[in-house]
Structures are given as structure tokens and as C-alpha cells.
N, CA, C and O of each residue as an XYZ file, in Angstrom:
740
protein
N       0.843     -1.174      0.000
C       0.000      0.000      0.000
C       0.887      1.236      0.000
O       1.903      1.313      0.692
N       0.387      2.352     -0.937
C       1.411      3.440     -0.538
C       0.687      4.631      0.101
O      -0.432      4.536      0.605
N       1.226      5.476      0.057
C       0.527      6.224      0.929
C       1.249      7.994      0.799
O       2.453      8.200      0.950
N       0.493      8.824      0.575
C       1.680     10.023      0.464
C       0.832     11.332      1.631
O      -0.363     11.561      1.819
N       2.182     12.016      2.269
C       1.533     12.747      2.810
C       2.658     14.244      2.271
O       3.832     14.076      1.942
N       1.896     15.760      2.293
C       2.686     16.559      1.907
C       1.861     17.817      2.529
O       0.712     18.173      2.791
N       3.190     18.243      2.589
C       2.983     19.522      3.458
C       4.020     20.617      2.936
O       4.839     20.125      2.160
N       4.201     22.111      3.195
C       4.878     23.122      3.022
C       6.382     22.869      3.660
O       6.869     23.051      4.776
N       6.848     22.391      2.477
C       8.636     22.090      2.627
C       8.925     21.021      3.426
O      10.129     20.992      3.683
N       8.213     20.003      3.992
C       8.169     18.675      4.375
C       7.256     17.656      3.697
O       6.081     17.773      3.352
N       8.262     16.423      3.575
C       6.894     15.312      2.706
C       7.468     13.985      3.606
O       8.628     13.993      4.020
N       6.716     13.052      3.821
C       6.658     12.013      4.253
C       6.333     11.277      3.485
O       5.725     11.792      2.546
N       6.549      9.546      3.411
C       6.292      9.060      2.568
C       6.338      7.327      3.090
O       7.366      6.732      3.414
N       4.947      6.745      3.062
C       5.091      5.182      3.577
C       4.792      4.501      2.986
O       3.640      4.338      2.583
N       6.161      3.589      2.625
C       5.929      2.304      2.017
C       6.198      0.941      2.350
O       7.407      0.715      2.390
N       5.450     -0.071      2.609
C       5.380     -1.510      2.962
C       6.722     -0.941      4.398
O       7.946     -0.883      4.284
N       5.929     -0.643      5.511
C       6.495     -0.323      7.181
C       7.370      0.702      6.757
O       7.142      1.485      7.680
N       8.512      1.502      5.789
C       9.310      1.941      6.029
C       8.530      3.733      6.044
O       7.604      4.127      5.334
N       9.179      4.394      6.936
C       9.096      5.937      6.828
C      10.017      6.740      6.890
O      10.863      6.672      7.781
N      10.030      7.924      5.677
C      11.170      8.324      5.202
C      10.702      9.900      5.489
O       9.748     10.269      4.805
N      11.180     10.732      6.286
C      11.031     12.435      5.996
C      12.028     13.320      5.099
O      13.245     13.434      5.248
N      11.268     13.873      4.205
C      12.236     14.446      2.970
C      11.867     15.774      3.282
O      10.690     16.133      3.299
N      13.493     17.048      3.704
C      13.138     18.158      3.855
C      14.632     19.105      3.274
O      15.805     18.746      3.181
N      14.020     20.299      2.990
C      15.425     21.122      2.796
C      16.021     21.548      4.182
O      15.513     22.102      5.157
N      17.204     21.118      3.930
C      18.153     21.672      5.344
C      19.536     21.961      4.630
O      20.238     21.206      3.957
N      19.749     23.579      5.061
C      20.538     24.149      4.927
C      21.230     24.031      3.325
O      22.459     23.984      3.278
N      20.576     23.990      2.227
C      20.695     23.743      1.090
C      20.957     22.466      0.878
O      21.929     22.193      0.174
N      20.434     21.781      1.241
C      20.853     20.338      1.137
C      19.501     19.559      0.951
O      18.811     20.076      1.830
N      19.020     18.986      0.570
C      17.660     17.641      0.823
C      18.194     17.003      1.281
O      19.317     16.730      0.858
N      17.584     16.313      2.595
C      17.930     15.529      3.633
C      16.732     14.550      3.711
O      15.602     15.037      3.666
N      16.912     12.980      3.844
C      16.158     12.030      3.515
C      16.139     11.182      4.717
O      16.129      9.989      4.414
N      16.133     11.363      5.728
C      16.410     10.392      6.963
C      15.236      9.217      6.536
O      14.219      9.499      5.901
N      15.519      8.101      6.924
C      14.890      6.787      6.676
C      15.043      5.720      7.817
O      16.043      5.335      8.423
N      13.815      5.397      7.901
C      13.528      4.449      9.433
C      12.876      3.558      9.128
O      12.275      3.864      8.098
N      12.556      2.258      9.555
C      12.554      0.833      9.406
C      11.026      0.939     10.526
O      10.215      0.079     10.182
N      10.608      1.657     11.538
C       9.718      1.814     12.925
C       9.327      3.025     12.884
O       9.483      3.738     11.892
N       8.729      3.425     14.038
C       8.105      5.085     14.143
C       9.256      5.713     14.422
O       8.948      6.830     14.837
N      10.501      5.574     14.413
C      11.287      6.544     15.077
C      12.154      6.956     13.730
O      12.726      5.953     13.301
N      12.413      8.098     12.961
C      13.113      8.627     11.885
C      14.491      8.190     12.356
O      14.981      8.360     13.472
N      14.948      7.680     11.447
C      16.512      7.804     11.413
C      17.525      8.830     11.103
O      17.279     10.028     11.242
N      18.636      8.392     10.695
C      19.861      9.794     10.381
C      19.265     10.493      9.155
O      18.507      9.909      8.381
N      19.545     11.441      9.050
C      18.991     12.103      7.967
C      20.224     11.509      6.805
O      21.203     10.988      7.338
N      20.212     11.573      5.119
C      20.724     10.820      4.462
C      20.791     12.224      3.562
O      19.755     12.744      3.146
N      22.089     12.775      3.309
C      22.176     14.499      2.192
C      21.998     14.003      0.539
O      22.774     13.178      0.056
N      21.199     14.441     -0.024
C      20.975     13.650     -1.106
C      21.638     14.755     -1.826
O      21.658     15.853     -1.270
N      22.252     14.599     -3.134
C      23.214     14.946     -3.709
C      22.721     15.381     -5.185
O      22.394     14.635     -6.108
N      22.770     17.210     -5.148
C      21.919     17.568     -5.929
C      22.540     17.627     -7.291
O      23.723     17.297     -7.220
N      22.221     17.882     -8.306
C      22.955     17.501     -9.880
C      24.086     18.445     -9.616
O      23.995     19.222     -8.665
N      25.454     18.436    -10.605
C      26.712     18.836    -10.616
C      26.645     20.685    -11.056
O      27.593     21.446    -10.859
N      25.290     21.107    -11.677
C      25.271     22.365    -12.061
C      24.705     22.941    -10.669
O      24.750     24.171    -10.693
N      24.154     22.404     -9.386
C      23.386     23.292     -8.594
C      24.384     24.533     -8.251
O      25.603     24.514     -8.420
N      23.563     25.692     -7.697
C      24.198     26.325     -7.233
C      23.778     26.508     -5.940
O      23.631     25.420     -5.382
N      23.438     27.771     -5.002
C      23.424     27.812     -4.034
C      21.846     27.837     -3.705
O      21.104     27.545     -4.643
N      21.085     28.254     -2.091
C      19.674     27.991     -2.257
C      19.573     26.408     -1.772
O      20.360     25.464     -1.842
N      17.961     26.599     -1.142
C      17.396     25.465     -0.717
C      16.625     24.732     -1.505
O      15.438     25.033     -1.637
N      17.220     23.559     -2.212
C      16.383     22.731     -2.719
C      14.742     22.339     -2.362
O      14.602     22.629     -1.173
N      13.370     21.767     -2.936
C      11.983     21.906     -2.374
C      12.196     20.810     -2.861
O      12.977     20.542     -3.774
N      11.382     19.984     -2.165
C      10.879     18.306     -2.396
C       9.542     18.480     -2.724
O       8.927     18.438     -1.658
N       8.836     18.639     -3.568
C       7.229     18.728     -3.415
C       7.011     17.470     -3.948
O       6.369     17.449     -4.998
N       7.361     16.485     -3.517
C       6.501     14.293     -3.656
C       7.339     14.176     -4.142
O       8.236     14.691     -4.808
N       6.786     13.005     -3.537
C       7.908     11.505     -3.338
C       6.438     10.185     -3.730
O       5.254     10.403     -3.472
N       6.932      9.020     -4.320
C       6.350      7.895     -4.417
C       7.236      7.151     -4.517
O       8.334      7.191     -5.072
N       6.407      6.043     -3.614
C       7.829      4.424     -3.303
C       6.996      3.587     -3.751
O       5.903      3.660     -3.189
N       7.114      2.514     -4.862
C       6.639      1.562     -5.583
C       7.076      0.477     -4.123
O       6.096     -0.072     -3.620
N       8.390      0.182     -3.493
C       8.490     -0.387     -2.734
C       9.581     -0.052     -1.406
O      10.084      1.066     -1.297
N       9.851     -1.077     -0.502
C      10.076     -0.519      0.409
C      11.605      0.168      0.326
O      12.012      0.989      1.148
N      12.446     -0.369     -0.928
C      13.655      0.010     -1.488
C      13.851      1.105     -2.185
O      14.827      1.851     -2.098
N      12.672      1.249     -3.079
C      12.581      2.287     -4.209
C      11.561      3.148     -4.177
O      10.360      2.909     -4.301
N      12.285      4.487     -3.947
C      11.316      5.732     -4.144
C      11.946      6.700     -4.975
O      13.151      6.618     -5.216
N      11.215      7.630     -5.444
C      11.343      9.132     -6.330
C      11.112     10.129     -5.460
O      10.338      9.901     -4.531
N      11.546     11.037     -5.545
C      11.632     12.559     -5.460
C      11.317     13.327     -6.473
O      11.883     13.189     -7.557
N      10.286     14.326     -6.249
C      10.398     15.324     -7.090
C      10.343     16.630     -6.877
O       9.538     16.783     -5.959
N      10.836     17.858     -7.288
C      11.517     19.214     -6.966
C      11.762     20.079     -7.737
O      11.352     20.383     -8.857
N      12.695     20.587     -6.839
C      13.369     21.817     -7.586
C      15.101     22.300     -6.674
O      15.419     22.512     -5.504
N      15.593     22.295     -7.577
C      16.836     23.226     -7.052
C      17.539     24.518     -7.674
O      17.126     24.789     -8.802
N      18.124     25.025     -7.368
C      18.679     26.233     -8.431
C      20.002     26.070     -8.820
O      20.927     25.706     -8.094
N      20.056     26.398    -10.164
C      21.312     26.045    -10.925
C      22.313     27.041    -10.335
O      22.031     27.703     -9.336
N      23.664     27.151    -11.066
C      24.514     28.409    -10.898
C      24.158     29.623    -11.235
O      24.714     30.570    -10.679
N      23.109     29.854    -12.264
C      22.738     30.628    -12.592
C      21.564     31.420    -11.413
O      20.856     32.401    -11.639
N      21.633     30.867    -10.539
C      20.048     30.602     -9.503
C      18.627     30.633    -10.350
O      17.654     31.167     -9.817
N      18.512     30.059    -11.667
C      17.089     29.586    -12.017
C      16.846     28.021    -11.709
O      17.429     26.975    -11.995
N      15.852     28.335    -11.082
C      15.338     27.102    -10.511
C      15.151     25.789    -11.370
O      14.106     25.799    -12.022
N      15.663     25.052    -11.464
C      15.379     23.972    -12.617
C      14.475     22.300    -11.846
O      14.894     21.683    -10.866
N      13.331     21.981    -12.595
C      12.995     20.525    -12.375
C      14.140     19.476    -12.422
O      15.024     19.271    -13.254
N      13.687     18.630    -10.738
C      14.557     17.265    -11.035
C      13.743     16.728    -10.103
O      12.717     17.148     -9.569
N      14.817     15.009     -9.913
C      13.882     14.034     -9.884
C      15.207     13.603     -8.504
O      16.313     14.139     -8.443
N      14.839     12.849     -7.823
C      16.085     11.942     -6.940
C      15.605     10.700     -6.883
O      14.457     10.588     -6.454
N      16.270      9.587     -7.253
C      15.868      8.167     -7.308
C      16.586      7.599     -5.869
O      17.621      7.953     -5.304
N      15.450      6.434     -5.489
C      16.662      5.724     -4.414
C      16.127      4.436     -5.003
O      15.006      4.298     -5.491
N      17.032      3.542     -4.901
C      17.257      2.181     -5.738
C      18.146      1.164     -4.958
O      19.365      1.180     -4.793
N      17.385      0.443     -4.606
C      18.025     -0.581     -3.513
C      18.964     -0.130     -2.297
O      20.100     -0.326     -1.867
N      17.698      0.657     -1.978
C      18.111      1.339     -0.558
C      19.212      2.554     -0.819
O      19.554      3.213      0.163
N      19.666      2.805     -1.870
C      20.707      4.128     -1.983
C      20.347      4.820     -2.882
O      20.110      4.469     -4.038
N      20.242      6.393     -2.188
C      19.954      7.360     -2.755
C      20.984      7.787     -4.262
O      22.192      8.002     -4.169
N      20.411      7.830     -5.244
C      21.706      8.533     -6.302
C      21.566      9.773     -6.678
O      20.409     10.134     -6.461
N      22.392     10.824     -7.273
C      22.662     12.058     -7.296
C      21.295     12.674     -7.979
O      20.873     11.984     -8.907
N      20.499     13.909     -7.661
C      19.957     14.193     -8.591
C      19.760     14.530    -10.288
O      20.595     14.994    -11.066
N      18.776     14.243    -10.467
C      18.994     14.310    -11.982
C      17.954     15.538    -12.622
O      16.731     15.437    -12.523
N      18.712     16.860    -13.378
C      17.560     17.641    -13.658
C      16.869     17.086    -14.923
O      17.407     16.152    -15.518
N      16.065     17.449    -15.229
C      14.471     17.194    -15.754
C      14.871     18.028    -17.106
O      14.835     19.249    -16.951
N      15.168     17.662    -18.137
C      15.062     18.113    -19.530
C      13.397     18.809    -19.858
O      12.374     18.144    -20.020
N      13.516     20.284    -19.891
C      12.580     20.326    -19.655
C      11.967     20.752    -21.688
O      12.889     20.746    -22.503
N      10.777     21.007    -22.144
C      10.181     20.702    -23.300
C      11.201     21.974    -24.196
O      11.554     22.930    -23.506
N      11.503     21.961    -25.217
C      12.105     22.804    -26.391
C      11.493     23.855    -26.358
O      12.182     24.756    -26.837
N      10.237     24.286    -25.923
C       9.902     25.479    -25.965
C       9.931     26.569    -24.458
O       9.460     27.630    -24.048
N      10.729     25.575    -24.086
C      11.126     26.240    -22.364
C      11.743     27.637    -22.237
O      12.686     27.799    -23.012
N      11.457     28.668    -21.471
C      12.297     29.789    -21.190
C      13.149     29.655    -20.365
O      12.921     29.540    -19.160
N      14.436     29.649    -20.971
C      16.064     28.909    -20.026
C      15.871     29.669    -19.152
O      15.934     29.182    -18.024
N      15.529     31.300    -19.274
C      15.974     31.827    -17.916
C      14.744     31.632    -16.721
O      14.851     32.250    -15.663
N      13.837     30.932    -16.916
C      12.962     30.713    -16.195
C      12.920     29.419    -15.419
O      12.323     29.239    -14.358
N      13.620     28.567    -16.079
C      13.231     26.909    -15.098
C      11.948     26.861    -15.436
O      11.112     27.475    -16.098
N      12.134     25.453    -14.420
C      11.059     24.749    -13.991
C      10.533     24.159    -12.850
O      11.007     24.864    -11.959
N       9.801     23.248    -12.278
C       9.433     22.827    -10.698
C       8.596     21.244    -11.537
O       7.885     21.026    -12.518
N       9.081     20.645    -10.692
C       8.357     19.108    -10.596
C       7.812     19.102     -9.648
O       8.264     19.071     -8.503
N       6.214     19.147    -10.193
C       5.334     19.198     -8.636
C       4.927     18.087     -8.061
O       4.449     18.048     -6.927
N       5.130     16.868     -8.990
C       4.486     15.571     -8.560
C       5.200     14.768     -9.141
O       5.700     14.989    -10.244
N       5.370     13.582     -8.396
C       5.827     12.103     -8.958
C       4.806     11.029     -8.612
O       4.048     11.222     -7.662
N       4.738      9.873     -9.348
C       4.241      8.685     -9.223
C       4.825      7.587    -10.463
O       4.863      7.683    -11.690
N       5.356      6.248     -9.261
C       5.924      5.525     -9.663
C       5.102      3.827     -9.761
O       4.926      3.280     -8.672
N       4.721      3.206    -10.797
C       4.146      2.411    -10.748
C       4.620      0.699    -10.655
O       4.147     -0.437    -10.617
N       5.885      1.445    -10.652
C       7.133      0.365     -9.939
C       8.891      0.563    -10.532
O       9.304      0.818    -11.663
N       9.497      0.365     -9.477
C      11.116      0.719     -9.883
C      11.278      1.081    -11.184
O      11.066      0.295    -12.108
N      11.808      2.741    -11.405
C      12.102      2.160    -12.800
C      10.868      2.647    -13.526
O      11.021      2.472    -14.735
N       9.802      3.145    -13.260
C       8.979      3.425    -14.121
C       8.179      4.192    -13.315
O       7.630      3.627    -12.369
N       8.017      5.246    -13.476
C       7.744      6.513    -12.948
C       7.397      7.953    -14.270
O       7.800      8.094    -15.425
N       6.459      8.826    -13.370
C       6.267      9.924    -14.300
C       6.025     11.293    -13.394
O       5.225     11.351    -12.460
N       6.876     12.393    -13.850
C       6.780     13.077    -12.823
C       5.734     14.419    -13.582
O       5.408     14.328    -14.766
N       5.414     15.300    -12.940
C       4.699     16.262    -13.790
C       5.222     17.732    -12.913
O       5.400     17.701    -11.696
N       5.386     18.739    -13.577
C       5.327     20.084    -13.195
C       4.951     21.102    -14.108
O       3.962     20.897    -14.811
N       5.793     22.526    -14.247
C       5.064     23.527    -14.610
C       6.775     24.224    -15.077
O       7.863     23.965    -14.561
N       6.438     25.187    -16.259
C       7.515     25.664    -16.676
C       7.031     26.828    -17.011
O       5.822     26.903    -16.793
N       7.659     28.073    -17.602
C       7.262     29.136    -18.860
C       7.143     28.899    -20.222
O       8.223     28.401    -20.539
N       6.625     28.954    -20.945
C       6.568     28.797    -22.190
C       5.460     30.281    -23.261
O       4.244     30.348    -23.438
N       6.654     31.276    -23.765
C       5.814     31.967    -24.202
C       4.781     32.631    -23.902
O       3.710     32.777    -24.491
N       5.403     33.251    -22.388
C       5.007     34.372    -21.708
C       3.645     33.593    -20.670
O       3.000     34.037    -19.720
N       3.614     31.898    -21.592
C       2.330     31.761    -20.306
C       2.611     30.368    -19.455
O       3.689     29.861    -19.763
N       1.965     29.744    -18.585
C       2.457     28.735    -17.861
C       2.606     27.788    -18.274
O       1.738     27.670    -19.139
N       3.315     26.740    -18.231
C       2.959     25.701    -19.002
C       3.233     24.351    -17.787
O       4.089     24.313    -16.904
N       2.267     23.410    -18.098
C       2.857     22.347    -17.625
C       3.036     21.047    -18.137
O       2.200     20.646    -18.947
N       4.365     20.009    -17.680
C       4.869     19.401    -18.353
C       4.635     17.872    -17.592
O       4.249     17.778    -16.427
N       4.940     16.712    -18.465
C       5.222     15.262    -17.789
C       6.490     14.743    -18.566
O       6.658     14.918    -19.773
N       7.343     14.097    -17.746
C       8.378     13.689    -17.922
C       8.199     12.121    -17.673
O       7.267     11.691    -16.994
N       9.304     11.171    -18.359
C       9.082      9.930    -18.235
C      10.262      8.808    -17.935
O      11.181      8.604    -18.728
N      10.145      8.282    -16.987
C      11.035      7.709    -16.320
C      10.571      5.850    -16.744
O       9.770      5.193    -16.078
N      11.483      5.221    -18.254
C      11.180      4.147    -18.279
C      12.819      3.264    -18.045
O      13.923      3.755    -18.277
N      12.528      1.840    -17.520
C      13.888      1.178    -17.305
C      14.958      2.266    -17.028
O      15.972      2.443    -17.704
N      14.544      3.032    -15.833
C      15.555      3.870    -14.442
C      15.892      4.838    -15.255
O      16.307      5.739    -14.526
N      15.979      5.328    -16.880
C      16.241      6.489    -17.873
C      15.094      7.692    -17.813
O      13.926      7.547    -18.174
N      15.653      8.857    -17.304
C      14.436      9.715    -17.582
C      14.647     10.517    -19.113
O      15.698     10.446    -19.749
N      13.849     11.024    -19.408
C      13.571     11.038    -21.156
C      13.258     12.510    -20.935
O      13.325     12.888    -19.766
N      12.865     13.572    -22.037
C      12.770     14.384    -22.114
C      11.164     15.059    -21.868
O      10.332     14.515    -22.594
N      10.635     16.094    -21.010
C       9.575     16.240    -20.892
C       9.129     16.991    -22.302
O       9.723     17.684    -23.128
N       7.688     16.462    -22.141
C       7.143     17.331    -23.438
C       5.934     17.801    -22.723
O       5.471     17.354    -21.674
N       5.481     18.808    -23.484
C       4.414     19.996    -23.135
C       2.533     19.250    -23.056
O       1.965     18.664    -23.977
N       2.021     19.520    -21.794
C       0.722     18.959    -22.125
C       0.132     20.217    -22.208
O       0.199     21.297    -21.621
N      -0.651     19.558    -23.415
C      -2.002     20.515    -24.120
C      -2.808     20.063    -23.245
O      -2.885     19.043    -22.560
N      -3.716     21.504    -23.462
C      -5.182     21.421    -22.364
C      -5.797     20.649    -23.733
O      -5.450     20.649    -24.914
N      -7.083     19.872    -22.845
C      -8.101     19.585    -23.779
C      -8.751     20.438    -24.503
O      -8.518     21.583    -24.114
N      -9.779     20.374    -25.774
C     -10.241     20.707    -27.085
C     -11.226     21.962    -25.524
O     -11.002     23.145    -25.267
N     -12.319     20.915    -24.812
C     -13.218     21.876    -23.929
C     -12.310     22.853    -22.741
O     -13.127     23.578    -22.172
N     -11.419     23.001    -22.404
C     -10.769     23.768    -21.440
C     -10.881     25.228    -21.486
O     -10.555     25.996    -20.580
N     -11.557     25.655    -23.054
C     -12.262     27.168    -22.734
C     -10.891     27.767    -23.728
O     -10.424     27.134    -24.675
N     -10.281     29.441    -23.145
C      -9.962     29.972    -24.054
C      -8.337     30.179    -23.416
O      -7.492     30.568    -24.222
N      -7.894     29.914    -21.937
C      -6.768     29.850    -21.783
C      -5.982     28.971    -22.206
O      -6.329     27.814    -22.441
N      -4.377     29.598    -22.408
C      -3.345     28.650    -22.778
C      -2.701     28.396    -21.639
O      -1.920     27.457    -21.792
N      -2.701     28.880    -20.461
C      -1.898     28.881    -19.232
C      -2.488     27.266    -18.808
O      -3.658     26.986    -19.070
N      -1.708     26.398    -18.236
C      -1.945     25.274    -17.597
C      -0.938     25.035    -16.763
O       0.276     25.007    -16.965
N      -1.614     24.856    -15.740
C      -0.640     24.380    -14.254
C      -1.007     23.171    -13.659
O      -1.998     22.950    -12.962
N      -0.074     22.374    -14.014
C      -0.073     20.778    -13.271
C       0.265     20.615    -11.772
O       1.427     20.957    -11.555
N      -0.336     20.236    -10.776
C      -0.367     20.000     -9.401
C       0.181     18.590     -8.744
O       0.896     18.373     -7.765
N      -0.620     17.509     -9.939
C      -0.147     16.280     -9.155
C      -0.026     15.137    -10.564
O       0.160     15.532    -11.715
N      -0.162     13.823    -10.209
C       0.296     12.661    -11.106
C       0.152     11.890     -9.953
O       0.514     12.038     -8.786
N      -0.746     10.639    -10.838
C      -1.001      9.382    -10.639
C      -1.194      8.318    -10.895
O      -2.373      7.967    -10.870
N       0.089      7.070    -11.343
C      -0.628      6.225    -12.233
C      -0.919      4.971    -11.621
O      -0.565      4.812    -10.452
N      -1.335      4.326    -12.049
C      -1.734      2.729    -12.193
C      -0.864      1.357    -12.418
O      -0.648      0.217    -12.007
N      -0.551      2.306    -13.341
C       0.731      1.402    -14.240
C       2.062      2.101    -15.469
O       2.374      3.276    -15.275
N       2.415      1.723    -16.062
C       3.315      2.632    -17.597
C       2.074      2.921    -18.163
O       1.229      2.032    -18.268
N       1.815      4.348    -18.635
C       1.031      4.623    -19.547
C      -0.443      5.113    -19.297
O      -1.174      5.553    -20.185
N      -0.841      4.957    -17.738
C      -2.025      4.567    -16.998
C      -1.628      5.516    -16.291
O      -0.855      5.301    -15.357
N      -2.287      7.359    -16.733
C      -1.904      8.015    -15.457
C      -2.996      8.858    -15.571
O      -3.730      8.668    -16.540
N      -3.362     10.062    -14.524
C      -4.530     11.006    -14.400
C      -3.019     12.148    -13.713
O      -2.040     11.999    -12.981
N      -3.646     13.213    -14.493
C      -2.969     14.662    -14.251
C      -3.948     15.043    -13.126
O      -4.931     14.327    -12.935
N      -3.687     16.355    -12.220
C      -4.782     17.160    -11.872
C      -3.776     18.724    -11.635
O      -2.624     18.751    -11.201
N      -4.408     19.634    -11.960
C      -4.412     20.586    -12.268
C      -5.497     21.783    -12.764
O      -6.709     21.568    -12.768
N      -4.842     23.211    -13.228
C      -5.579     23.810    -13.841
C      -4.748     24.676    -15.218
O      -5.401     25.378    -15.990
């Protein structure tokens, strides 16, 4: 069973007994992980090689199992624009973050934010956030198949969504590969 809980710059996250608190500390994401009710050491997860300075945001996490979970965020480059990424942990070890290729029609100096992840098992995951694109919001899904994340591309609102182009993605949820529900506006 999984289970997600999220809050303003803290996320928790339970999968099959284990509980993990994911928070920014002192520019760092810190992942402490416990086996019982009691949190363990916190674990510095290791943000991609361009970050620059600034507190990384965790906004969700999903654990397919009790080994493997995602992260999804934001950190700021050298440049301090905030860019989408993802943090994988994979048989119990966290690996370095990875930023989020975000769609060709992206405004570099703007970034992006990964507001949601969901993983429908190791290795296959889809995260969703929100970028600039041409002065209006845009939001994106990215795709995480066999542990490779791929390049996000731009979701169109539906044909009925009225007369805005602005779309802001909130969350992601799938089922399975291929089997997901957005929510947003």
C-alpha cells in the first residue's frame, strides 16, 4: 500500500512499514529513513553537478516499494534559475539528482518545478510540473522508463478547457506505464 503525505517544505512518505522524511536543510535535501516510528539519520541527497546555491523543495515523493522511491523538486542552478529534477533511491541508496530536460519550448531563464511524482514500480515513474513557455504557464510530464528519464514534453489542455493557454499541473497518478490522471488547472 502506498501512501503520500505533503505539506509546506516537508513530505513524508510510507511504504510496505518503512518511513522516510524528505526536507530542505541548509541547502541540502535531507532524507532520513527508518525501518519503525522513530526517523533515522537524515541521508544528504546529492543535488545535480550544475546546482548552485539555495534550498532545494521536495514537493513528492512515491515508493513503488520498500527500497525504491522518487523525489520530485526543484533546485537552483549556478545561474540561480530554478530547474525541475527528480532523486531516485534504488536498492536502498539514494543517487545524485537528476535535472528534468525540460520541453524545447522552455524559457532557459525561467526553469522549472516538478510538482508531482508517481511511480508504478522501480524504474517506471512519471513526474509532472510547470515551466514558462511563451510568456504563459505551461505544464509538463516527464518519463522515467527502465531507471532512464527522457525528455519532458508539453501537455495541451483539452479541445473543452475554454480559451486559456496557461496550464498548471499539481499532481500525477498512475496505475501502471502509460495509466496516469494529471490534476491541475
Amino acid at each position: 500500500m502506498r501512501r503520500h503525505w505533503r505539506s509546506a517544505g516537508a513530505l513524508a512518505a510510507a511504504a510496505a512499514g518503512a518511513i522516510s522524511l524528505v526536507t530542505g536543510v541548509d541547502g541540502v535535501s535531507a532524507a532520513p529513513h527508518a525501518t519503525g516510528p522513530q526517523l533515522g539519520r537524515a541521508v544528504r541527497v546529492q543535488l545535480p553537478k550544475n546546482a548552485g546555491t539555495g534550498t532545494p523543495i521536495i514537493e513528492s515523493a512515491s515508493c513503488p516499494s520498500a527500497t525504491s522511491c522518487t523525489l520530485a523538486g526543484s533546485y537552483n542552478d549556478g545561474s540561480h534559475v530554478g530547474q525541475a529534477m527528480v532523486v531516485t533511491r534504488s536498492a536502498g541508496h539514494w543517487a545524485r539528482a537528476t535535472e528534468l530536460e525540460l520541453p524545447a519550448n522552455a524559457e532557459p531563464s525561467l526553469g522549472g518545478l516538478a510538482e508531482s511524482v508517481s511511480c508504478s514500480r522501480a524504474g517506471s515513474c512519471v513526474a509532472a510540473g510547470n515551466y514558462r513557455a511563451g510568456g504563459n504557464f505551461a505544464g509538463f510530464t516527464a518519463t522515467e522508463s527502465r531507471g532512464v528519464w527522457h525528455r519532458a514534453t508539453q501537455v495541451t489542455p483539452p479541445a473543452n478547457a475554454g480559451g486559456s493557454t496557461s496550464v498548471s499541473i499539481s499532481g500525477v497518478a498512475c496505475t501502471g506505464p502509460g495509466d496516469c490522471v494529471l490534476a491541475g488547472n
